[in-house]
FITORTOR-976504 format. One record per residue (C-alpha): y, z, x; chain; residue in one letter. Coordinates in pm, 1 decimal. Each point is the difference from the previous one (the first is absolute). Example, Ala and Ser with C-alpha at 12.3 -4.5 7.8 and 13.67 -1.06 7.14 Angstrom:
<atoms>
{atom {-450.0 780.0 1230.0} 'A' 'A'};
{atom {344.0 -66.0 137.0} 'A' 'S'};
</atoms>
This chain:
<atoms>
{atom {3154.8 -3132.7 7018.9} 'A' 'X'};
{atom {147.3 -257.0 -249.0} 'A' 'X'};
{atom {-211.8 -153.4 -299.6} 'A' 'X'};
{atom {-15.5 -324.3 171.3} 'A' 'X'};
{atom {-147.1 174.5 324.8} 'A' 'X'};
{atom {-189.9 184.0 -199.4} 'A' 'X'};
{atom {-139.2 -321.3 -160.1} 'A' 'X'};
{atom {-59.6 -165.1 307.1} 'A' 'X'};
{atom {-230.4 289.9 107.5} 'A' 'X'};
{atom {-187.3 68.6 -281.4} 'A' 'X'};
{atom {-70.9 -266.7 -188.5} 'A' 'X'};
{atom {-53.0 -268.7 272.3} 'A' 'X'};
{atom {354.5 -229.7 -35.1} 'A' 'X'};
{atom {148.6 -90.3 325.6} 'A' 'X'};
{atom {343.1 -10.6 -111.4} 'A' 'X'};
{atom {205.2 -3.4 -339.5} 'A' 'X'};
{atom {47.1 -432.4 44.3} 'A' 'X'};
{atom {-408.7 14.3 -56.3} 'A' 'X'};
{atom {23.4 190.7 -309.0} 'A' 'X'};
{atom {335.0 -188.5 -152.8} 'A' 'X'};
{atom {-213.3 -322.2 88.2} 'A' 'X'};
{atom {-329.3 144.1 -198.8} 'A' 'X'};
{atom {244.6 125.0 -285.5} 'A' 'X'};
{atom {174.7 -359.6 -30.4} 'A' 'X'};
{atom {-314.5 -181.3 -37.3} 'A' 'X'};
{atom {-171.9 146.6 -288.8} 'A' 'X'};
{atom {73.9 -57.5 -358.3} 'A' 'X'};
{atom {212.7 207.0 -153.3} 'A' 'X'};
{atom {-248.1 194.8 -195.8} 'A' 'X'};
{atom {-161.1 106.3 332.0} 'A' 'X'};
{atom {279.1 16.7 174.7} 'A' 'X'};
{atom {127.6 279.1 -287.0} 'A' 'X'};
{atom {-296.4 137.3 10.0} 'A' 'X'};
{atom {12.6 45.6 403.3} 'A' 'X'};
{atom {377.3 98.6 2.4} 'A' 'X'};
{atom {-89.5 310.2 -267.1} 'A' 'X'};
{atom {-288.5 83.9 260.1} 'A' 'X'};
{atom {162.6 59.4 332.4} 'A' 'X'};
{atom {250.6 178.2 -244.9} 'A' 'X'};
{atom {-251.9 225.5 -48.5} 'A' 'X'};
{atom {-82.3 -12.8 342.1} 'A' 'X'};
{atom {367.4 102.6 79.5} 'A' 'X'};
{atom {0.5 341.6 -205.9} 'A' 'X'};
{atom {-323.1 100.7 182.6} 'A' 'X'};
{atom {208.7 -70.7 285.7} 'A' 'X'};
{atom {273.3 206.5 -94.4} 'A' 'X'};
{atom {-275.4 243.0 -94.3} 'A' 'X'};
{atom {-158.1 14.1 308.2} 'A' 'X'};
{atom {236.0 -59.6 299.0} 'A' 'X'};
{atom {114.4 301.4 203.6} 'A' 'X'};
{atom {323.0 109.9 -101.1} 'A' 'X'};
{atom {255.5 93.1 328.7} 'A' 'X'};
{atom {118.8 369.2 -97.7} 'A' 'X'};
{atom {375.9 85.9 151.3} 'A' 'X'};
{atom {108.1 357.7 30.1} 'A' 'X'};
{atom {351.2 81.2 128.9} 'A' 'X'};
{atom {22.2 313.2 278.1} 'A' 'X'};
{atom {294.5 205.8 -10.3} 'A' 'X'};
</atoms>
């Protein structure tokens, strides 16, 4: 699952073009503001996704 797929699941966007569009029309203190939280949002992400383990059989 990629960020943006995991955005569209969990917190309600229906694709990345609706969140760009919500992004470009705030002000720039809000949009800061809402760019620092879905970086947040991405290191819980990267905290919580299931990570594919690969083991090699000889």
């Amino acid at each position: 699952m990629t960020f943006t797929t995991w955005l569209i699941e969990k917190k309600g966007f229906t694709s990345k073009a609706q969140f760009d569009s919500l992004v470009n029309t705030l002000p720039y203190a809000g949009r800061s503001k809402l760019i620092l939280y879905y970086k947040i949002e991405y290191k819980h992400y990267l905290d919580t996704r299931p990570i594919q383990l690969e083991l090699e059989i000889k």
